[in-house]
C-alpha positions, 0 to 999 in steps of 0.5 A: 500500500502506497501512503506517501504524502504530497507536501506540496503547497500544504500549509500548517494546519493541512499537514497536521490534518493529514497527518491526523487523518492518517492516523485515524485510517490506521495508515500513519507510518512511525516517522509520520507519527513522530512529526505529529507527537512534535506538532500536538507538543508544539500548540496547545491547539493541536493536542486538543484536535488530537484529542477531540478526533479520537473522542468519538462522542464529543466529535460527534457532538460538535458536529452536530453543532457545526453540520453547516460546514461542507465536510464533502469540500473538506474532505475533498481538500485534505484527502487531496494531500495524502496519496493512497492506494487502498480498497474502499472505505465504507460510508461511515468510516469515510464521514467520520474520517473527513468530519474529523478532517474538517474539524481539525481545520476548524481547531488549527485556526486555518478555516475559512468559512466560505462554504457555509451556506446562506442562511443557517438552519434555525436550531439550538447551541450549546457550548461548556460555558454558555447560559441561554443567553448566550446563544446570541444572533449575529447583528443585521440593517440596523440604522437611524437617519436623522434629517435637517429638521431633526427628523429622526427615522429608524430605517432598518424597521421602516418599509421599502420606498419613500421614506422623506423629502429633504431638500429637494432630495428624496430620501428612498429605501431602495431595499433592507439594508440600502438607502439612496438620496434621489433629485426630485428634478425641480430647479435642480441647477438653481437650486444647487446655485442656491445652496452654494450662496448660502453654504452655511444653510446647507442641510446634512443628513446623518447615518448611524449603525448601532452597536450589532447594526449595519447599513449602506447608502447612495450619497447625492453624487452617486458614491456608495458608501457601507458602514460597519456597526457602531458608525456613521456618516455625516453629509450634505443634501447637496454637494457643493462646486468646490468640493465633496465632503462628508464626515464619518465615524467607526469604520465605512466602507467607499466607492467614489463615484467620478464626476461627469459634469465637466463643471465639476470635473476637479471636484475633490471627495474628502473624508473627515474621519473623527472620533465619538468626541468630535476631534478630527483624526485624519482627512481623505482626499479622493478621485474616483476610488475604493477604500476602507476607513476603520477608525473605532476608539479602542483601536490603536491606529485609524486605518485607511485602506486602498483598494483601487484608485488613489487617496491622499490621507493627511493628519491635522493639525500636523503642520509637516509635510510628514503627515501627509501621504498618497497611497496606492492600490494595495497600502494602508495608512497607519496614524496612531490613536490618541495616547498612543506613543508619537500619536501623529507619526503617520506610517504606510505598510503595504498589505499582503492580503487585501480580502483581510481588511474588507471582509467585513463589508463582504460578510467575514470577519477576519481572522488572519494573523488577528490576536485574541483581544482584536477579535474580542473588539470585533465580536464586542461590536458586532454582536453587541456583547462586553467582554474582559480579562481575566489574569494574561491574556492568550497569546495566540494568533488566528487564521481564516475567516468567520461569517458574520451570519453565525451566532455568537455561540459558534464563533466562540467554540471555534476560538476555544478549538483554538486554545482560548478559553472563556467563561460568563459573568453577569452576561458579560464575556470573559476571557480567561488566561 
């Protein structure tokens, strides 16, 4: 029987899910056995797989719990990495064999969730450390537009339409989840003129997610912009000759629309970013483009980046010329947080995986190479939870990527497959050392 192993372009947790895979067929030879006695000393997390595959019961109860997972594609993943000649397995074995190959890529942190499907079968979950209360839905369109007049109109729960006039704009729910501002088409060109005299009585509108919420919306010149929970989106009715301007918080999502009125033709887009006290962090200026500005209060740095086009992001206030740089596709600009050491030293890395830094807007959240208190702050906000700390916190970092459709319930035994440990005080998140 031929049980050589194909290395080629495995990573870590393949290797070790082969290898463990082969163990469970009983075809693992002993040098094969002593790379994966060295891996399961190595993390933590490999013990564990190690030891939740061979218990029979407790993988089978997980993946009762996890059977939205495509454990045919992963099967057909791993078994790919280990060529073997031998007489056919019967249906059970080969379920239990490629469950248990699934479920150590969930536990080396190398999954990513791409396959799950749609929407998750309605059913209760449980895990070691959960009440009931844990068990909590992921967040969804939630927002609240507040009009010139201080209108206040909570569209996630309002109907699809019409649903205001605000300065010869109509206010329209396009769909759940999207709005668009439309001209009504009276004196449109005069009616611009007008405002522009009188820029000071220019009416702006405001878009807030809450903590679990999430929205998007056409602005008046055609750009969309998506806003991640806890965010929001200050604007104009109207958009003046000179400029484009809105003001946001937390983290949002852009595509800049181009301008094709050639009297408008130069018209710069500016993204003022601040924070929940109304203090300018950094300025973005843009032509035509797509880009991601995350700049949440918890976290260390406002993180502005470029998928295509160009923006020249810039921090105020700094007066060198060392604050401002143009950064291009593929970069991101770093400017530190308040109280972070050299807080307006602005940095620009290039990023080795762009899907990482807009997964969010895609439906993910991102794992790779994320430490467990960054995860912590997104899963805080996402599911509307409060989370602390408990003695030294795990030093471990993550892979793959989680949808953001699952309960609170599954990406926590996903973390704890993963050597972090948890336990509920009062509602409240606490994850242990």
């Amino acid at each position: 029987m031929d049980t050589a192993m194909n290395f080629s372009d495995m990573d870590d947790a393949d290797y070790f899910a082969a290898l463990l895979l082969k163990q469970l067929r009983q075809e693992i030879t002993d040098e094969e056995l002593q790379y994966l006695e060295a891996w399961k000393a190595s993390h933590p997390s490999f013990a564990q797989a190690s030891e939740s595959v061979n218990d029979s019961e407790r993988l089978l109860a997980d993946l009762q719990d996890m059977k939205q997972i495509d454990m045919e594609g992963w099967w057909q993943k791993i078994s790919a990495q280990v060529e073997i000649t031998k007489k056919p397995v019967p249906f059970y074995r080969r379920w239990y064999a490629y469950a248990a190959a699934a479920m150590v890529l969930l536990i080396a942190g190398a999954v990513t969730w791409q396959y799950w499907p749609a929407e998750k079968p309605a059913q209760a979950e449980t895990t070691p450390f959960e009440p009931a209360s844990l068990n909590m839905s992921p967040g969804g369109n939630k927002a609240i537009l507040t009009l010139a007049n201080g209108r206040v109109i909570d569209v996630g729960n309002a109907d699809t339409g019409k649903l205001a006039l605000d300065a010869n704009r109509n206010v329209i729910k396009v769909q759940d989840g999207a709005l668009k501002y439309e001209s009504t088409g009276f004196h449109e060109r005069a009616d611009q003129q007008l405002w522009a005299a009188w820029n000071l009585l220019t009416p702006y509108n405001k878009l807030s997610t809450p903590r679990g919420g999430q929205y998007s919306l056409e602005l008046p010149d055609g750009s969309k912009v998506w806003l991640n929970a806890a965010s929001s989106i200050t604007f104009p009715t109207h958009f003046l000759a000179r400029e484009r301007r809105v003001t946001i918080t937390g983290e949002v999502y852009f595509e800049v629309a181009a301008v094709t009125d050639a009297d408008k033709a130069n018209t710069p887009f500016i993204v003022t970013v601040e924070d929940p006290a109304g203090k300018d962090l950094a300025n973005v200026e843009v032509l035509g483009t797509r880009f991601n500005i995350m700049a949440y209060g918890d976290e260390q740095a406002v993180k502005t980046t470029l998928l295509n086009g160009k923006v020249k992001v810039s921090v105020p206030h700094a007066g060198t010329a060392a604050n401002t740089a143009l950064l291009m596709p593929g970069q991101q600009a770093l400017i530190p947080q308040a109280g972070n050491s050299n807080s307006n030293a602005m940095k620009v890395i290039d990023v080795d995986d762009l899907e990482a830094a807009f997964a969010w807007k895609n439906g993910y959240i991102s794992l790779k190479d994320t430490d467990i208190r960054s995860i912590m702050r997104i899963l805080s906000r996402w599911y509307n939870v409060e989370i602390g700390y408990e003695g030294k916190t795990p030093d471990y970092r993550f892979g793959g990527a989680i949808s953001r459709k699952v309960n609170l319930s599954t990406v926590l035994k996903t973390l704890e497959y993963g050597g972090v440990h948890f336990k509920i005080e009062n509602n409240k998140i606490i994850v242990l050392p």
